[in-house]
NUNU-355374 format. One line per field, with one value per atom (N, C-alpha, C): residue in three letters; atom name; x, y, z. Coordinates in steps of 0.001 Angstrom, whole numbers, plus 524288, in hexadecimal, padded with zeros to 5 digits. Layout:
REM NUNU-355374
residu	[ALA, ...]
atome	[CA, ...]
c1	[X, ...]
c2	[Y, ...]
c3	[Z, ...]
END
This chain:
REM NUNU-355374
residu	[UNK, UNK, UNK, UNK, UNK, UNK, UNK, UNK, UNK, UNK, UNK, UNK, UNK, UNK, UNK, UNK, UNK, UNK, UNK, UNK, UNK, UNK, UNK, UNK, UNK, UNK, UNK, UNK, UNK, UNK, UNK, UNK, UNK, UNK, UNK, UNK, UNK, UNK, UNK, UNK, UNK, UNK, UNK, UNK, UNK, UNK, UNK, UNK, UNK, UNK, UNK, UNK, UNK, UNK, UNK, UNK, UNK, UNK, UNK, UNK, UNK, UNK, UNK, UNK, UNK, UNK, UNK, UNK, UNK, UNK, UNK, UNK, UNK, UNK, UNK, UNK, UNK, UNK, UNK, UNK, UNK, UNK, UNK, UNK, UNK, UNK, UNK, UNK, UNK, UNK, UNK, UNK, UNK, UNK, UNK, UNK, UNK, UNK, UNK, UNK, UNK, UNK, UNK, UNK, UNK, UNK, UNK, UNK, UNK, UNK, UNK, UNK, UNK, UNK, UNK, UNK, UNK, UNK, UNK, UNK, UNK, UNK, UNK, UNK, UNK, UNK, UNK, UNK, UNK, UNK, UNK, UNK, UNK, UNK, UNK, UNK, UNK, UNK, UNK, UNK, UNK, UNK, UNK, UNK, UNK, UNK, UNK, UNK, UNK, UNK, UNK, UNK, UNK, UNK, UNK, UNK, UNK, UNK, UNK, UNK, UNK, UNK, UNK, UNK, UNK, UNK, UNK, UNK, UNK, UNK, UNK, UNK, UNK, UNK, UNK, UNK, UNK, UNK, UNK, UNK, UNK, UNK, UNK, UNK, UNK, UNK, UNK, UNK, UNK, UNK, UNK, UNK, UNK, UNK, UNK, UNK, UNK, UNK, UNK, UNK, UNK, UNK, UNK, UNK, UNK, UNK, UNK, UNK, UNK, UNK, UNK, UNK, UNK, UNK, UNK, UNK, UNK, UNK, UNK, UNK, UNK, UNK, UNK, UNK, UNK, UNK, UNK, UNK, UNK, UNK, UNK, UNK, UNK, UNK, UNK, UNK, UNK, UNK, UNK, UNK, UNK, UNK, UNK, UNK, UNK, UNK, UNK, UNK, UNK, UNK, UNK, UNK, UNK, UNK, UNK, UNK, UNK, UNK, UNK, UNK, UNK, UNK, UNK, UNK, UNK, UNK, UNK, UNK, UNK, UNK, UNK, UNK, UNK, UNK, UNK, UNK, UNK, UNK, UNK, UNK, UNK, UNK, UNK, UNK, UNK, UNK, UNK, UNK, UNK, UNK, UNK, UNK, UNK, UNK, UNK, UNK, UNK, UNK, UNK, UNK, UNK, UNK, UNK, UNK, UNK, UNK, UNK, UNK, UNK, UNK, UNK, UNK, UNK, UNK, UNK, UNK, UNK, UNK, UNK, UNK, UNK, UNK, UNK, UNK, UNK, UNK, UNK, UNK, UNK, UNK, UNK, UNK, UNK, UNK, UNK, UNK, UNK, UNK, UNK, UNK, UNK, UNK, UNK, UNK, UNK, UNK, UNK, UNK, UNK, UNK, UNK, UNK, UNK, UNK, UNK, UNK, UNK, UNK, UNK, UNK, UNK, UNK, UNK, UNK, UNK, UNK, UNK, UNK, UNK, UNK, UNK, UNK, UNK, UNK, UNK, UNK, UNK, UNK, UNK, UNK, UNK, UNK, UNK, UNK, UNK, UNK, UNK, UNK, UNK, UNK, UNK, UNK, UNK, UNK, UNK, UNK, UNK, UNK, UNK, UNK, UNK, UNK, UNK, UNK, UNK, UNK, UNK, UNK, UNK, UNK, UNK, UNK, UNK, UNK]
atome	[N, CA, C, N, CA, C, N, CA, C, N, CA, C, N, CA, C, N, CA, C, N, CA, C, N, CA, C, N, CA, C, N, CA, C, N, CA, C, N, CA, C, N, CA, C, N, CA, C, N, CA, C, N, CA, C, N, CA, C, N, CA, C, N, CA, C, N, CA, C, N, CA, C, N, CA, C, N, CA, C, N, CA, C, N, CA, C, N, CA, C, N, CA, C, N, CA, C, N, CA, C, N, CA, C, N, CA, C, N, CA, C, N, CA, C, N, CA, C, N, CA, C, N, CA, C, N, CA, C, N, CA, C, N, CA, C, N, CA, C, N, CA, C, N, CA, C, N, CA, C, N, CA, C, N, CA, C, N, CA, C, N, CA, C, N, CA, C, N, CA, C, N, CA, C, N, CA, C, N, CA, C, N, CA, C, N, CA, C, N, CA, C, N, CA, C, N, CA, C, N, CA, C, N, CA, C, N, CA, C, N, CA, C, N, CA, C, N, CA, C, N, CA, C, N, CA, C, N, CA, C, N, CA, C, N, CA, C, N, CA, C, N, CA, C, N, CA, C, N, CA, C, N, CA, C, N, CA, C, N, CA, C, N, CA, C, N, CA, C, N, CA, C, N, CA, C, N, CA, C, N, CA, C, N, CA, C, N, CA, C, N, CA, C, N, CA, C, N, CA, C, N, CA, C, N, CA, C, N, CA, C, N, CA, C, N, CA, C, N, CA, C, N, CA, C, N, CA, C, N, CA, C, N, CA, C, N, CA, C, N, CA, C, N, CA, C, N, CA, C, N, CA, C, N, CA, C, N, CA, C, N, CA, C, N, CA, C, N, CA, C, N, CA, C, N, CA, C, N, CA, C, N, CA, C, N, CA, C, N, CA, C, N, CA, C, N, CA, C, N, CA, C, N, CA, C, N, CA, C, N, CA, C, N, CA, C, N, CA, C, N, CA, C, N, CA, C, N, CA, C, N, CA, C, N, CA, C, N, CA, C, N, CA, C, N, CA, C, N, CA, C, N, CA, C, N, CA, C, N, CA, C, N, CA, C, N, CA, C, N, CA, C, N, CA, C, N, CA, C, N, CA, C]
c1	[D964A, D967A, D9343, D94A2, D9374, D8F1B, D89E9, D8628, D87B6, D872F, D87F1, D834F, D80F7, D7CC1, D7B9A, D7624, D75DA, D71ED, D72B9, D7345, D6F97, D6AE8, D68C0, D68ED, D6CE0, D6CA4, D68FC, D657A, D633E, D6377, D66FD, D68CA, D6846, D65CC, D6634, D6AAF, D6FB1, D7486, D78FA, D7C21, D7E7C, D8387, D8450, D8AB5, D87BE, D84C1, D80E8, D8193, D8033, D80E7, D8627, D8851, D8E50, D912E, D8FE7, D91AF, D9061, D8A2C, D88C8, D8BC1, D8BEE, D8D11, D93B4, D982D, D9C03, D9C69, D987E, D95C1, D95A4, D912E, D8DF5, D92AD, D9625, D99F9, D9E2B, DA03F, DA312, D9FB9, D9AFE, D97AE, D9785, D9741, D98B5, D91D5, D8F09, D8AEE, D8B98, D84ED, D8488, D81E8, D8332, D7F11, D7CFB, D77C8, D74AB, D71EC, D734D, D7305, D6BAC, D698A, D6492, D6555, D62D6, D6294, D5E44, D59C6, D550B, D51C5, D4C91, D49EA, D4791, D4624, D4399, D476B, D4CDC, D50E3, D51C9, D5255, D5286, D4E7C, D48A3, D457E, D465F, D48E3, D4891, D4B2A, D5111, D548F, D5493, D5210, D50C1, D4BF5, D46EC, D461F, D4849, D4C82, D4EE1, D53AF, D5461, D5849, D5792, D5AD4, D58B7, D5DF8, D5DE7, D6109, D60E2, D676B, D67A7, D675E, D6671, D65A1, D6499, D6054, D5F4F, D6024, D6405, D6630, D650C, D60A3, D5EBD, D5F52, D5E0C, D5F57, D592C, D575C, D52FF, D4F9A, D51A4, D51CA, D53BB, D4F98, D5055, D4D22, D4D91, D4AA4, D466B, D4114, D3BA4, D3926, D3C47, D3B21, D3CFC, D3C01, D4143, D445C, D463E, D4B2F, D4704, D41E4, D3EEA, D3B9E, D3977, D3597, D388C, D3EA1, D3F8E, D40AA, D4254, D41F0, D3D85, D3AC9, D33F9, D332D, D34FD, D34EB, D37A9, D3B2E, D4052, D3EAA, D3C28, D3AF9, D36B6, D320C, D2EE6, D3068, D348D, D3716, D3958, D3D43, D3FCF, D3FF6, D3CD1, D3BB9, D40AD, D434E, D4942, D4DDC, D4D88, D4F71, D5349, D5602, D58F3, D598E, D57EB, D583F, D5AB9, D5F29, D6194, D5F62, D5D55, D5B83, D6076, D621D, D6714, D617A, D63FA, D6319, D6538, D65D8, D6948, D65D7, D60AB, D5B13, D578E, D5B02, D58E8, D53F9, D5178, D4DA5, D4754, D48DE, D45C8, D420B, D45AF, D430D, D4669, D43B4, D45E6, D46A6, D493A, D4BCE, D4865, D43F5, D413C, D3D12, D3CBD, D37E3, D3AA2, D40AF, D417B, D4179, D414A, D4165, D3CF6, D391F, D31D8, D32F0, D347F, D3451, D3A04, D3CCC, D3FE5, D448D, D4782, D4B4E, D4D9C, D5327, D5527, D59D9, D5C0F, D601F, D5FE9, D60D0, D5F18, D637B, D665A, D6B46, D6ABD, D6D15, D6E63, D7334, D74A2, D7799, D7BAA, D7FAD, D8392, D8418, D8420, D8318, D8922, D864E, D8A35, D8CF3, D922D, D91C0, D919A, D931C, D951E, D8F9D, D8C53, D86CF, D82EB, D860D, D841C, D83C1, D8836, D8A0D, D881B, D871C, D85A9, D80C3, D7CDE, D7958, D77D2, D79B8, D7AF0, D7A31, D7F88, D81E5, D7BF0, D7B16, D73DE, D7158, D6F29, D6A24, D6BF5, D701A, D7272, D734C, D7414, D74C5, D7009, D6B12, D6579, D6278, D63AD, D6287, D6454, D67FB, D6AFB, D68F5, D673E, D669E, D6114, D5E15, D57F8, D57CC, D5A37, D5B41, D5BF5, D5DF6, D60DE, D5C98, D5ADC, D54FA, D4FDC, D50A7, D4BE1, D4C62, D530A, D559D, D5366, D547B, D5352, D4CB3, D4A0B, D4581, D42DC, D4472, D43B6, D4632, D49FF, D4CE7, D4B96, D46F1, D44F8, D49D1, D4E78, D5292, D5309, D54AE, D553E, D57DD]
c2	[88255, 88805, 88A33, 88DEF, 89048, 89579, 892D1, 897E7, 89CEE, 8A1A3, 8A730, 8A7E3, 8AB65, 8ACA5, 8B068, 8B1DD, 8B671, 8BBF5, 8BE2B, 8C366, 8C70F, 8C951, 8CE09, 8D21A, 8D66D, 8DCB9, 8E04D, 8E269, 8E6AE, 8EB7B, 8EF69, 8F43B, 8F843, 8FC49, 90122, 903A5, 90316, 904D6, 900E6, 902A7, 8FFF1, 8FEF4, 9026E, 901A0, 8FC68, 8FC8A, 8F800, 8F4D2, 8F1F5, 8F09C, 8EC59, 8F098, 8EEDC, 8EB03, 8EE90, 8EBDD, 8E94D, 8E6FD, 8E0B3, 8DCF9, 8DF88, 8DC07, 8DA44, 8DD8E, 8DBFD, 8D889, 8D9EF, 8D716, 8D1F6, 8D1A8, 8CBB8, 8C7B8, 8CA00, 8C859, 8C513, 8C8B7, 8C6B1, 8C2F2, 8C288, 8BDFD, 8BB18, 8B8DA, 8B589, 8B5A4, 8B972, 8B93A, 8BB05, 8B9BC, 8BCD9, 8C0F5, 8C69B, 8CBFD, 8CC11, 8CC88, 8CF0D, 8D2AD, 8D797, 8DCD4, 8DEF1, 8E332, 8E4DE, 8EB23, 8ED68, 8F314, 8F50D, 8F1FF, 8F2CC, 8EF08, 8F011, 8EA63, 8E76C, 8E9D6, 8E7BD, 8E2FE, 8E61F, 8E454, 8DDC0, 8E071, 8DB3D, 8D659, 8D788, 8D3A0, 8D315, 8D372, 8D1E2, 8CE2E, 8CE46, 8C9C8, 8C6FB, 8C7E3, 8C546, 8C026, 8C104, 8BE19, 8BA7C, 8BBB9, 8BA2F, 8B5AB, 8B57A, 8B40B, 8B318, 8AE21, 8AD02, 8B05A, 8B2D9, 8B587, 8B36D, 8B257, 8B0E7, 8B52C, 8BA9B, 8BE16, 8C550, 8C582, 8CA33, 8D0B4, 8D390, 8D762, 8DC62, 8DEE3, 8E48A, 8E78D, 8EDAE, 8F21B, 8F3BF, 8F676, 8F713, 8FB50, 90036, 90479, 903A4, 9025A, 900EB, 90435, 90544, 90723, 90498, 90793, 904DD, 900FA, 8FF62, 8F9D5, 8F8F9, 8F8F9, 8F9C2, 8F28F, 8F27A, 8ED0C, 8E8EE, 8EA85, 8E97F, 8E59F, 8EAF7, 8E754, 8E30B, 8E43C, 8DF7C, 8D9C0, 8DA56, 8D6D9, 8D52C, 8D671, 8D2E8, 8CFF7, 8D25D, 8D068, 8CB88, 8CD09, 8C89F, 8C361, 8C59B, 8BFEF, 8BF28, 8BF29, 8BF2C, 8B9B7, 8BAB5, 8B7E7, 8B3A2, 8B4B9, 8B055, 8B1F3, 8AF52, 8B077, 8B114, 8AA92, 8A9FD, 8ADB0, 8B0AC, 8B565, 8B730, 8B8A0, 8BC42, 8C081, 8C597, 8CA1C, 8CF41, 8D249, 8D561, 8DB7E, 8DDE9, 8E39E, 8E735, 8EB3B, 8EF60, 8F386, 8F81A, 8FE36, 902B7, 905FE, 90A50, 90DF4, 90DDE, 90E87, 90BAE, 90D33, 90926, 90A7B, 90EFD, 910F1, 90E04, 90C47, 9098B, 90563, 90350, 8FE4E, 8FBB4, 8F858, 8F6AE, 8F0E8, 8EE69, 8E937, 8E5CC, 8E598, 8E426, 8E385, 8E853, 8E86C, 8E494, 8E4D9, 8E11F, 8DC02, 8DAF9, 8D466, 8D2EB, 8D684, 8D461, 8D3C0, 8D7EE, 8D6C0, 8D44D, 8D03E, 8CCDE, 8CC9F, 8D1C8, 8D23A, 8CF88, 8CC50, 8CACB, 8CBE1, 8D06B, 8D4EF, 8DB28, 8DD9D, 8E277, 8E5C3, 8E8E1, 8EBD3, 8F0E0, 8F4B2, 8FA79, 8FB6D, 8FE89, 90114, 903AE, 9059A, 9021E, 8FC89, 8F891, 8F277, 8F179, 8EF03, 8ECC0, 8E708, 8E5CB, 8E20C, 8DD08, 8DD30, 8D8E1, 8D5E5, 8D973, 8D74F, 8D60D, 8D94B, 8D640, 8D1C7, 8D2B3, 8CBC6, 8C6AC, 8C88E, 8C535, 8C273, 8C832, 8C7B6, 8C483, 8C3B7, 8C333, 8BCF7, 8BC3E, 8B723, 8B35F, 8B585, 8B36E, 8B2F6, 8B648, 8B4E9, 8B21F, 8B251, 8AE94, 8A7DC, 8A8B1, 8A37F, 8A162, 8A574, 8A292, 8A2F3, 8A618, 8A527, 89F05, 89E2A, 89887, 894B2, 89546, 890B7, 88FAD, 894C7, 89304, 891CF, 892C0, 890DC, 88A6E, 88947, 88399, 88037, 881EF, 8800D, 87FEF, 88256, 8844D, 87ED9, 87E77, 87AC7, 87683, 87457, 8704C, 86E50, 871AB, 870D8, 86E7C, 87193, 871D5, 86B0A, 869FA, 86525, 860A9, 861D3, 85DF4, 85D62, 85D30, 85B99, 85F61, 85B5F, 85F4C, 86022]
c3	[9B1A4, 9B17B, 9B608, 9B8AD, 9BB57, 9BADA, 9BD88, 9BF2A, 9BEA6, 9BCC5, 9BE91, 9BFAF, 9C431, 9C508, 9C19F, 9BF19, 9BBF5, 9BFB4, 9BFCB, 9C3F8, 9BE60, 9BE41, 9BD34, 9C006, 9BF65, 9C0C9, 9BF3A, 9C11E, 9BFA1, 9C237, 9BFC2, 9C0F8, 9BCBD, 9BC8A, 9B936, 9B87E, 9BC07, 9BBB4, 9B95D, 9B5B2, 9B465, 9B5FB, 9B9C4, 9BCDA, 9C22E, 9C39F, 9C6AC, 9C31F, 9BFE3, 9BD0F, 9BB9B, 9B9AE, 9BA3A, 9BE57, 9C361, 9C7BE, 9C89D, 9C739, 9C9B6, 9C584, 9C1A2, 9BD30, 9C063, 9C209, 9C37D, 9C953, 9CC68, 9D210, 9D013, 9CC79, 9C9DF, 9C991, 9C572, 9C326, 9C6D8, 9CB0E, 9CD54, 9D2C5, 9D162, 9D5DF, 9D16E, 9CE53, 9C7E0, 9C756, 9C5EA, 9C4BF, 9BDB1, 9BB97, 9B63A, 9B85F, 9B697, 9B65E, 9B122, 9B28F, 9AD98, 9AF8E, 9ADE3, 9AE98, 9AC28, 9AF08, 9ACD3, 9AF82, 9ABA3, 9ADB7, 9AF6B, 9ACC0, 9AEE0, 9B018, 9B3AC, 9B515, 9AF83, 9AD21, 9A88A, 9A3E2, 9A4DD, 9A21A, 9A64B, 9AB74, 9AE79, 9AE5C, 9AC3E, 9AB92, 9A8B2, 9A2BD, 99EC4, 99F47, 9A06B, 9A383, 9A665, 9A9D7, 9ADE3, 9AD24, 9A8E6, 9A561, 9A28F, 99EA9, 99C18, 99D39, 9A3D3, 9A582, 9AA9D, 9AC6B, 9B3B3, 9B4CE, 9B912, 9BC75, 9C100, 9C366, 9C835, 9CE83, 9CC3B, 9CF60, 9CC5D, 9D00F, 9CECB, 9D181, 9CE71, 9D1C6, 9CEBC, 9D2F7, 9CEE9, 9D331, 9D162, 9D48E, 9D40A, 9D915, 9D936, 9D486, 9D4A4, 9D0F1, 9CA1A, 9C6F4, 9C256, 9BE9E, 9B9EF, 9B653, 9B560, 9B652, 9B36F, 9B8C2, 9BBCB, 9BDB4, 9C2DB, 9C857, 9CAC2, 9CB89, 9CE9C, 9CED0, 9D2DB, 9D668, 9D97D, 9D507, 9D11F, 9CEB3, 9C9F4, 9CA4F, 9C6E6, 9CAA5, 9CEE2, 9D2DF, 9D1FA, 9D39D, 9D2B0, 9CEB1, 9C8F1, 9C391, 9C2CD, 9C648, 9C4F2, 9CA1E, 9CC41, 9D120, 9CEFC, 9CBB3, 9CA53, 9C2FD, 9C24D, 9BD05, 9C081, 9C2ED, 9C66A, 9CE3F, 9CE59, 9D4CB, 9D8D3, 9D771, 9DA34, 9D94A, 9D5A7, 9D474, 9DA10, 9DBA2, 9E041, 9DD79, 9E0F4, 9DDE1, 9E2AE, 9E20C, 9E55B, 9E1A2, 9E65B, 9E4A3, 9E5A5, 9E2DD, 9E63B, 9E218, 9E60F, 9E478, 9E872, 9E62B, 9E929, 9EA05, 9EAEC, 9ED2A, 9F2D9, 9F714, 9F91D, 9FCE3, 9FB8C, 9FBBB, 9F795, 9F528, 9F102, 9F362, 9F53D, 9F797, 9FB5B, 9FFD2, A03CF, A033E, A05D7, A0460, A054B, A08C9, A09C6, A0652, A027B, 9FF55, 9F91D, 9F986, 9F55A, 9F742, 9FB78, 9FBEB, 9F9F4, 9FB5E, 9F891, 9F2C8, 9F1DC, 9EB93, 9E943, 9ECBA, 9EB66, 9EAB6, 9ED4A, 9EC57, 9F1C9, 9F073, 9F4E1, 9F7C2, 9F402, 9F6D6, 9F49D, 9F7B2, 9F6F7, 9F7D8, 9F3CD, 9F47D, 9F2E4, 9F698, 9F45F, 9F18D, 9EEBB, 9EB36, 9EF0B, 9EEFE, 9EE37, 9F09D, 9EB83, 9EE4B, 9F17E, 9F69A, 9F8B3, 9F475, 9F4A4, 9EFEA, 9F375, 9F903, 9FA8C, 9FAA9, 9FCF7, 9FE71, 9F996, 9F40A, 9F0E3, 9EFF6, 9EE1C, 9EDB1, 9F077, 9F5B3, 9FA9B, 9F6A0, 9F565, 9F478, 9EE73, 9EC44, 9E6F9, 9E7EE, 9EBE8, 9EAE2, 9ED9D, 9F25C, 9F33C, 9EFFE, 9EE02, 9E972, 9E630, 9E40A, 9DFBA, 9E0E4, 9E59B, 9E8E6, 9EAE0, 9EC92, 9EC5C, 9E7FC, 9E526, 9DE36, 9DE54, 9DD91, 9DA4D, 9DD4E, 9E33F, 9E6B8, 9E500, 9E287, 9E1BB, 9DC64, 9D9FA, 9D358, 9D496, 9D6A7, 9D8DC, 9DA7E, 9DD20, 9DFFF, 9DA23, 9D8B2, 9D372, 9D04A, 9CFB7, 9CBF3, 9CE73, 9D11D, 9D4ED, 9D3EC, 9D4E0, 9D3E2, 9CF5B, 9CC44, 9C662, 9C3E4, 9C6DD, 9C614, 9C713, 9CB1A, 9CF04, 9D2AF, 9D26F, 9D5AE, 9DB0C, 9E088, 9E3E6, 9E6BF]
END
């Protein structure tokens, strides 16, 4: 049986939402959906995720400080920031705090994807390596 990568969204909008869920889908990923950061640690806890995709602007919390939270639980984590704020913060200031693609609203999809299919692909290559270790085998 075949891997699906599992993909965490965190978006306050639910038509966002939606659409990654149909994006995810047709890259053969699992979405597990969060509306807020708090909702996203709870899951994100609860569950290894093969990538993390939040929007910067969130209720209570912004998508910055759940990045931290979430590299802070699992380091190897790949995590893509979007917001339709791009006044907020500069791309530069998310690489510090770990983000390793940075998208504005309306998302380009092609360059999503690009992006997607990377982290997911150095996600799995460092999962692989982890395995390895752990195995003694090399």
């Amino acid at each position: 049986m075949r891997h699906h990568p599992k993909v965490l969204v965190v978006d306050d909008d639910q038509n966002i939402l939606s659409a990654f869920e149909d994006f995810l889908k047709r890259e053969h990923c699992t979405m597990v959906a969060a509306s807020s950061a708090e909702e996203a640690m709870k899951k994100f806890e609860a569950s290894h995720f093969d990538l993390l995709i939040t929007d910067i602007r969130l209720k209570h919390q912004s998508g910055i400080t759940l990045s931290l939270q979430a590299k802070a639980v699992q380091p190897e984590i790949p995590v893509i920031v979007i917001t339709g704020y791009p006044d907020l913060v500069s791309e530069e200031e998310l690489k510090v705090y770990g983000a390793d693609y940075f998208f504005l609203k309306p998302l380009e999809l092609d360059k999503l994807r690009e992006a997607v299919r990377k982290c997911l692909h150095l996600n799995n290559v460092a999962h692989h390596k982890e395995t390895k270790l752990k195995s003694g085998t090399f």
